[in-house]
C-alpha positions in Angstrom: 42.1 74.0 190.6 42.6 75.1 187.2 45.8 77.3 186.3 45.7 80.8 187.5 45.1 83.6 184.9 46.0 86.5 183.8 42.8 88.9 183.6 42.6 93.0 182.6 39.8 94.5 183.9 38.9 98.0 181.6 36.4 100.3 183.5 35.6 104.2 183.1 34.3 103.5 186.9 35.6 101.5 189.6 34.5 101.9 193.4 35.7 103.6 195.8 37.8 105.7 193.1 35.1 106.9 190.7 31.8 105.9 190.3 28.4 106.8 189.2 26.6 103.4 189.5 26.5 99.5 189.4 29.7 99.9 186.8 32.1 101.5 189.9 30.6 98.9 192.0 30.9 95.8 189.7 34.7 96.8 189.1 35.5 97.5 193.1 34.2 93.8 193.8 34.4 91.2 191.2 38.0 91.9 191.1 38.7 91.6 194.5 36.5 87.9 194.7 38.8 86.3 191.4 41.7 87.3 192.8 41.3 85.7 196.2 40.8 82.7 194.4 44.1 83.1 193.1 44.1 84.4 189.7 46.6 87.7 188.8 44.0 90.4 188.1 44.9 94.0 187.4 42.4 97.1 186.5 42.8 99.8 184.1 41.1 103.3 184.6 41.2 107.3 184.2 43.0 109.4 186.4 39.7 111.7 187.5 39.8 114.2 189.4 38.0 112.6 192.2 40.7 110.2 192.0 43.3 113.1 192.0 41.5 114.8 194.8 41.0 111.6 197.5 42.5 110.4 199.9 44.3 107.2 198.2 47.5 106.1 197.9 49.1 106.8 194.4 52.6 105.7 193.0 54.4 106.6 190.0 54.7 103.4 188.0 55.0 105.1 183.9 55.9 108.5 183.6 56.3 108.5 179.7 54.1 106.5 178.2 53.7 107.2 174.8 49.9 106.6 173.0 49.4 107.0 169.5 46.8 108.8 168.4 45.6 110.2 165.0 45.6 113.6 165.4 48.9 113.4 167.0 50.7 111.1 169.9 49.9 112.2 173.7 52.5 111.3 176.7 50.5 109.9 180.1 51.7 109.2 183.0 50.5 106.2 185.0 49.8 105.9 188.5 49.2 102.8 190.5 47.0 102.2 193.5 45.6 99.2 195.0 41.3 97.8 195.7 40.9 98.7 199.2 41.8 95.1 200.9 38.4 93.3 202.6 39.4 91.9 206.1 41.6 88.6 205.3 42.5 89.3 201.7 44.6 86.9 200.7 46.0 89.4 197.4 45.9 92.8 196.0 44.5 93.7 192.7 46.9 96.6 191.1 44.7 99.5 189.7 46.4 101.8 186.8 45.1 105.1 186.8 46.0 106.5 183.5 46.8 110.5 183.8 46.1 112.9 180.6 45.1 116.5 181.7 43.7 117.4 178.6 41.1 114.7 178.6 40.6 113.5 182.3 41.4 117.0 184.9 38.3 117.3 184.9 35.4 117.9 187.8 32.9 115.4 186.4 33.4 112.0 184.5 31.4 112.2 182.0 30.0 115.7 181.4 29.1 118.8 183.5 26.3 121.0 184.3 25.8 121.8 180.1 25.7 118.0 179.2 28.0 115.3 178.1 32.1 116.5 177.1 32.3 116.8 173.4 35.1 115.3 172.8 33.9 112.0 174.6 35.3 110.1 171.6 38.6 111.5 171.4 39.0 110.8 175.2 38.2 107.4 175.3 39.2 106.6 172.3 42.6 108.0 173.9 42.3 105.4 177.0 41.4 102.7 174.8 44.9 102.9 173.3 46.3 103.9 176.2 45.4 100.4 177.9 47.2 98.1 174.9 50.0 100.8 175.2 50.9 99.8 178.9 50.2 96.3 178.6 53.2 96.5 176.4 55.0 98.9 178.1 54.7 96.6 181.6 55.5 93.3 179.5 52.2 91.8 181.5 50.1 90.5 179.4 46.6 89.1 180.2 45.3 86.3 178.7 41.6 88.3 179.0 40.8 91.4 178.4 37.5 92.1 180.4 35.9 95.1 179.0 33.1 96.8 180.5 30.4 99.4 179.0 30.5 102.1 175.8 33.7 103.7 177.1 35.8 100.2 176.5 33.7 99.0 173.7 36.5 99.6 171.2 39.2 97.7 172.7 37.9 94.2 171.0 38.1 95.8 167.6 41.2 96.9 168.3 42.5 93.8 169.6 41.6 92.7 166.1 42.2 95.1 163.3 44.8 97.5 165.5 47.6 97.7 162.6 51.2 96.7 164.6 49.4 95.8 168.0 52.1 93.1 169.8 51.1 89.5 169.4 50.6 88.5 172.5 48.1 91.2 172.9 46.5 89.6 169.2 46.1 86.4 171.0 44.4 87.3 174.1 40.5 86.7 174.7 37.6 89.7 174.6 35.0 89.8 176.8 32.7 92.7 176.9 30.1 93.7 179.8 27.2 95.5 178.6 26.2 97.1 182.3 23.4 99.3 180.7 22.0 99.0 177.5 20.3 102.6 177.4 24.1 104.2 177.1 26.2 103.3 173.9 28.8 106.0 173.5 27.3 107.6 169.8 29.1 110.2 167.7 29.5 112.2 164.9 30.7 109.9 161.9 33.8 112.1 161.4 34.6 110.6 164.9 35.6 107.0 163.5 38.7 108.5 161.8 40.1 109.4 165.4 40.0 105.2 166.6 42.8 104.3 164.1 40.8 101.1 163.0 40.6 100.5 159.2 38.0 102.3 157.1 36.1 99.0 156.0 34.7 98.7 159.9 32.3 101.4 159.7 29.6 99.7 157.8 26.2 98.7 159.4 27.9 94.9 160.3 31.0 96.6 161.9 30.8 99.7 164.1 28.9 102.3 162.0 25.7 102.7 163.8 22.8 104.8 161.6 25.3 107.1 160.6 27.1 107.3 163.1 29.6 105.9 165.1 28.7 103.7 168.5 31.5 102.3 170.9 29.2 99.8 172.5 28.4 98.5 169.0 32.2 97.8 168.5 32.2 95.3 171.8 28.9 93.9 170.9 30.5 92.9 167.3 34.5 92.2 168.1 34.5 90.5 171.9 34.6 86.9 171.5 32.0 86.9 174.3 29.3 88.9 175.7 27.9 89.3 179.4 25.6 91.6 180.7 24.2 91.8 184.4 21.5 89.6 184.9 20.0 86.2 182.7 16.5 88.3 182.0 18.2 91.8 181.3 20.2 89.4 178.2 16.7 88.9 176.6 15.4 92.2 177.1 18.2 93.6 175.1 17.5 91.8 172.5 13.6 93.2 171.9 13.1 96.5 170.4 11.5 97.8 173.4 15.0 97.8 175.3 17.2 97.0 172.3 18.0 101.1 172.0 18.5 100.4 167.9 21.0 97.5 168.5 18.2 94.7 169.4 19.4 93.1 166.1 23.3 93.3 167.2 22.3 91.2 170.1 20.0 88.5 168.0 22.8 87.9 165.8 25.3 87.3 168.5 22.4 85.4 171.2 25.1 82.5 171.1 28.1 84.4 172.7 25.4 86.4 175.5 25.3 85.3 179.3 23.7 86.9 181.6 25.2 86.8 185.0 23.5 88.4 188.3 25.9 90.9 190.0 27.0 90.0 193.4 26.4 92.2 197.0 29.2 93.3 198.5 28.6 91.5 202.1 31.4 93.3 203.2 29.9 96.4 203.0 26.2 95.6 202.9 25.8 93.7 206.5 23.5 94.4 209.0 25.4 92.4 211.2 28.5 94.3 210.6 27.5 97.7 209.2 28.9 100.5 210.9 26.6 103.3 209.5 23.5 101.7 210.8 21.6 102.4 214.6 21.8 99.0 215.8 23.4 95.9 214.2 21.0 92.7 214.3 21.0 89.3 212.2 18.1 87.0 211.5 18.2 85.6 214.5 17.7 88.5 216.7 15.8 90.4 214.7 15.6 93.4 217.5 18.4 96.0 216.2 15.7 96.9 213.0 13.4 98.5 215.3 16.1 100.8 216.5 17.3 101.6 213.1 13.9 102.0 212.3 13.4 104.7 214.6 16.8 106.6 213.7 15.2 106.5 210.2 11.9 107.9 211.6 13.9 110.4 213.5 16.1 111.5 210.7 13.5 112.9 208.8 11.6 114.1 211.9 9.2 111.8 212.6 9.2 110.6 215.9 5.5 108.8 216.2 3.8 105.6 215.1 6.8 103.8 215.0 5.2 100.6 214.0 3.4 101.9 211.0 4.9 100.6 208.0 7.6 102.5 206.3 8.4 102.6 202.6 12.1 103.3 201.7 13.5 104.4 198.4 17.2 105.2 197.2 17.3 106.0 193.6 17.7 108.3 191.0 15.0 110.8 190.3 14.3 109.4 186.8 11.9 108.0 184.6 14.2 105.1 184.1 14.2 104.1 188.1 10.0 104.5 187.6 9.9 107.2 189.6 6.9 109.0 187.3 5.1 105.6 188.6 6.1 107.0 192.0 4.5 110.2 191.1 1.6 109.0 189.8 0.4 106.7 192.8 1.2 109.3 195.4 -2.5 110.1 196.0 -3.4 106.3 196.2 -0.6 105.0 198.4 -1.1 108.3 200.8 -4.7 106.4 201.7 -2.9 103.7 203.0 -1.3 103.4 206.1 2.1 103.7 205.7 5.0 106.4 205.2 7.8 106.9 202.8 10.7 108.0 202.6 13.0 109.2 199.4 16.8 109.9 199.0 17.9 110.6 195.8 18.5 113.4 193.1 17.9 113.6 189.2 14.8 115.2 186.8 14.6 118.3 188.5 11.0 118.1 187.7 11.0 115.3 189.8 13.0 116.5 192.9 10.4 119.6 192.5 7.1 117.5 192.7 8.5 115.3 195.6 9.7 117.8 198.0 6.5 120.1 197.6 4.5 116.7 198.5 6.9 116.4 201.4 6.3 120.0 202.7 2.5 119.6 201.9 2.3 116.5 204.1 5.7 115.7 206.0 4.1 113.3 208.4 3.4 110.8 205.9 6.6 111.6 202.7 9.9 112.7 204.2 12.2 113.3 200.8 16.1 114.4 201.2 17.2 115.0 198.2 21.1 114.4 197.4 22.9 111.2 198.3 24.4 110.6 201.6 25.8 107.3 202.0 25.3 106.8 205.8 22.0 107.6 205.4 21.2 104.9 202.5 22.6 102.3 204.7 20.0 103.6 207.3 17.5 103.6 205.2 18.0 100.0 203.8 18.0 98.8 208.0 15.4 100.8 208.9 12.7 100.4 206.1 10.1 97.7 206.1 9.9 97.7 202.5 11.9 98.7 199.6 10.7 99.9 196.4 11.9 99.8 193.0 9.4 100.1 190.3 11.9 100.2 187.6 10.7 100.3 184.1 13.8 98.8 183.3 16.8 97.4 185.6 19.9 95.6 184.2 20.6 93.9 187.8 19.7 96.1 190.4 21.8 96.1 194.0 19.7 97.8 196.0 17.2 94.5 195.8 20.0 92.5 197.1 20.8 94.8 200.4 17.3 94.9 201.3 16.9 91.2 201.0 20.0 91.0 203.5 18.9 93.8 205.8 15.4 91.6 205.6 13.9 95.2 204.1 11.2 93.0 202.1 11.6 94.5 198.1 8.7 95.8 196.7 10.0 95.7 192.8 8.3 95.4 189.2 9.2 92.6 187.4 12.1 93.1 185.2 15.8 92.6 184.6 17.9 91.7 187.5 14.8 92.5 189.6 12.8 89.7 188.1 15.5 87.0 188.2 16.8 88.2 192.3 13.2 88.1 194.4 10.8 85.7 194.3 7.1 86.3 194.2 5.6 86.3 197.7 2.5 83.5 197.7 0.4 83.9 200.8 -1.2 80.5 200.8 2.5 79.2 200.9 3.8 81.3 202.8 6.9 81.1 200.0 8.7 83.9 198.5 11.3 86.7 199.1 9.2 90.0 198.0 5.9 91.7 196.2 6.7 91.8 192.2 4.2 93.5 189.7 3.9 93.4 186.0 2.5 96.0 184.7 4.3 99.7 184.8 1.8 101.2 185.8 1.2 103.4 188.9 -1.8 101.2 189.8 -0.1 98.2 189.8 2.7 99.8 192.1 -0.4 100.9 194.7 -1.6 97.1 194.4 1.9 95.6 195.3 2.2 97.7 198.2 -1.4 97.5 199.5 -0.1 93.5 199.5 3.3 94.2 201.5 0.6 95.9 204.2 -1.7 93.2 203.9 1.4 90.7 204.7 3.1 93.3 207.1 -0.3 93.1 209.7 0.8 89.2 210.1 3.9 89.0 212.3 4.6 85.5 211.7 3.7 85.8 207.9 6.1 88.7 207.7 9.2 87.6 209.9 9.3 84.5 207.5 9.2 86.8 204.7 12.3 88.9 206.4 14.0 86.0 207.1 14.2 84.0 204.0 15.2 87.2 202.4 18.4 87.4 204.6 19.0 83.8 204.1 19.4 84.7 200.3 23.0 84.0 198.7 24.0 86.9 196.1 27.7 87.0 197.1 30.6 87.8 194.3 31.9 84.2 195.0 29.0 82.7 193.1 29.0 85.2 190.1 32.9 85.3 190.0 32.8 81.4 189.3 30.2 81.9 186.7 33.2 84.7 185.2 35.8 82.1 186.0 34.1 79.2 183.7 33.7 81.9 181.0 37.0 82.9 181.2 38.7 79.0 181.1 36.6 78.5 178.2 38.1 81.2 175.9 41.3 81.0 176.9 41.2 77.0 176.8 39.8 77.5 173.5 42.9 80.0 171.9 45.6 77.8 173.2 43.8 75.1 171.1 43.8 76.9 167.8 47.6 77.7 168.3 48.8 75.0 169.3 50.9 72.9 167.0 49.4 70.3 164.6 
């Protein structure tokens, strides 16, 4: 085994303390998995108010510590907490919560009911320091710092061109996650003056972004390598049609992008284990799904035709997660014989459309609108497909649960989608899953008239269920792809220092 390292996971999210998405998710697991192969990993995030507010275990650890800042120093305090420990963890990964009232005392992470903060820069410009500032201040210093999404994306510059930043910090390695492409972190121009860094970054080659300033830019130009979420999502970045303006950025640096598929937390995501589900079954007693697919059919009062295919979906209400495809093929999919059902909230137009189809025919589209987490673990045991028509998905997790609950995924072909389910072929009797092409609402109707088509074949369709479940998306397998990574910068600086 090679040495153990020293690694700094930077996150605006990590689960179960904050989280909004796949970034909480990625920084409650990957940790956890590198660790218990015996590497010292530690995470840095805010101090949120849903942190604050639940029920975790918070100690003192810096109750000074000074960050500098442009406009003036500010004092944090830093808490320490712990990733909640899986069943036989053999180590605990340290989480600093960095607390600043003025920036992070706040009910929502990012914005609130009127949109996003507007002083966004200032405040992650202020955990950005912050992080180098207690590296120092603990006298632990990682050999990588792993940087993830816009709200981190200014740490590698800083690393670099950081005026007094200690040494050992200089000589660490950068890797930056890009988790969504669509979200950068742009501001005002004026707003480069508050990062500290030297005036001759903010050109187009540096961090200046059409005027502007852009965080995710900063990581996409200053970490010494780049990952994002899944090996197709690293190509589709770098087209104009999911580039978001910084398609270029990404051709120039192709050499230093990996894509790596996010993992499935088994530990939580088990129908043999799960505790939120009706019954717990495994692929070889396949009996438990019927009853959770009656507590499904039961939840959203539907207590007939229980062998009727049903159509599950937990997503967000958004163009984004396809759901105007959704909309769209309504009409057609309602001629087939199946139901669906929806949890989820977003586009208020959306939420609108959906529940008055619901109400207009609630034997056939039951739609709960919120998120409930119980209930998406119900849904994933108890549908017989899962849809995600995404017109663009980075990795996707929700195609990973349903694979192990053997819920087959109904998906469009793209990002983490693409690369995780393979194309069922009837006259093979091979594949995990229905993928389409085009987004398009027919297309959609097409791929689920052939999951019905499949589903009216037992034998056909408990091969499909099980080779699903007998799919391998655990964090062990991605963590070792991180792990390679990792060895290979860090190999790489101790060469260019060392002597002679």
């Amino acid at each position: 085994m090679d040495a153990a390292l020293r690694i700094l996971f930077i996150s605006a999210e990590v689960a179960p303390f904050a989280r909004t998405g796949g970034l909480g998710d990625v920084n409650g697991a990957l940790p956890q998995v590198l660790a218990a192969l015996g590497h010292d990993v530690r995470i840095v995030m805010p101090l949120y108010q849903s942190l604050r507010d639940g029920d975790f275990p918070l100690t003192e650890r810096v109750s000074d510590l000074q960050v500098p800042l442009v406009i003036g120093p500010r004092t944090a305090r830093v808490w320490q907490t712990h990733l909640p420990e899986p069943d036989g963890a053999a180590a605990r990964v340290p989480v600093y919560a960095v607390e600043q009232d003025d920036f992070f005392a706040r009910p929502g992470l990012y914005g609130n009911g009127n949109g996003d903060y507007p002083d966004n820069a200032l405040r992650y410009t202020f955990f950005s320091r912050a992080v180098l500032a207690l590296v120092e201040r603990l006298g632990w210093f990682p050999q990588v710092f792993h940087c993830h999404d816009w709200h981190t994306g200014l740490i590698p510059a800083l690393l670099r061109f950081l005026p007094g930043l200690d040494a050992r910090s200089r000589q660490a390695a950068s890797v930056f996650t890009i988790h969504n492409f669509a979200y950068q972190g742009i501001f005002p121009n004026w707003a480069f003056g508050l990062t500290g860094l030297p005036l001759f970054l903010f050109q187009p080659e540096g961090l200046e972004f059409y005027g502007s300033l852009n965080f995710m830019k900063s990581g996409l130009s200053y970490a010494d390598r780049l990952t994002t979420v899944s090996p197709s999502y690293a190509e589709e970045i770098g087209s104009p049609a999911l580039g978001f303006g910084l398609d270029g950025c990404i051709r120039a640096r192709r050499s230093a992008l990996v894509g790596i598929v996010n993992g499935a937390d088994y530990a939580v995501w088990n129908p043999e284990t799960d505790p939120l589900i009706a019954a717990q079954y495994g692929a070889q007693d396949l009996s438990g799904k019927a009853v959770c697919k009656r507590a499904v059919l039961a939840e959203y009062g539907w207590s007939d035709a229980p062998d009727r295919p049903l159509l599950g979906m937990v997503t967000r209400l958004v163009d984004q997660k396809g759901i105007d495809l959704v909309a769209g093929a309504l009409d057609a999919l309602l001629e087939l014989d199946c139901r669906l059902v929806i949890l989820g909230s977003g586009e208020s137009r959306y939420e609108t459309l959906l529940t008055q189809r619901a109400r207009a025919q609630p034997g056939r589209i039951g739609v709960r609108i919120g998120f409930d987490e119980a209930l998406a673990h119900q849904i994933e045991a108890g549908s017989d497909c899962f849809v995600m028509p995404s017109r663009y998905e980075p990795c996707g997790l929700s195609q990973l649960y349903s694979l192990r609950y053997g819920t087959v995924p109904i998906v469009r072909a793209t990002g983490g989608l693409r690369d995780t389910v393979v194309p069922f072929d009837a006259d093979s009797g091979q594949g995990t899953g229905f993928v389409f092409e085009d987004a398009s609402p027919q297309a959609l109707t097409q791929a689920v008239r052939a999951a019905l088509t499949a589903f009216a074949d037992p034998a056909a369709w408990h091969g499909l269920m099980r080779r699903g479940m007998a799919q391998d998306f655990s964090w062990t397998r991605s963590a070792r792809r991180y792990l390679d990574l990792y060895q290979e910068l860090v190999s790489a600086r101790q060469a260019a220092v060392a002597p002679g």
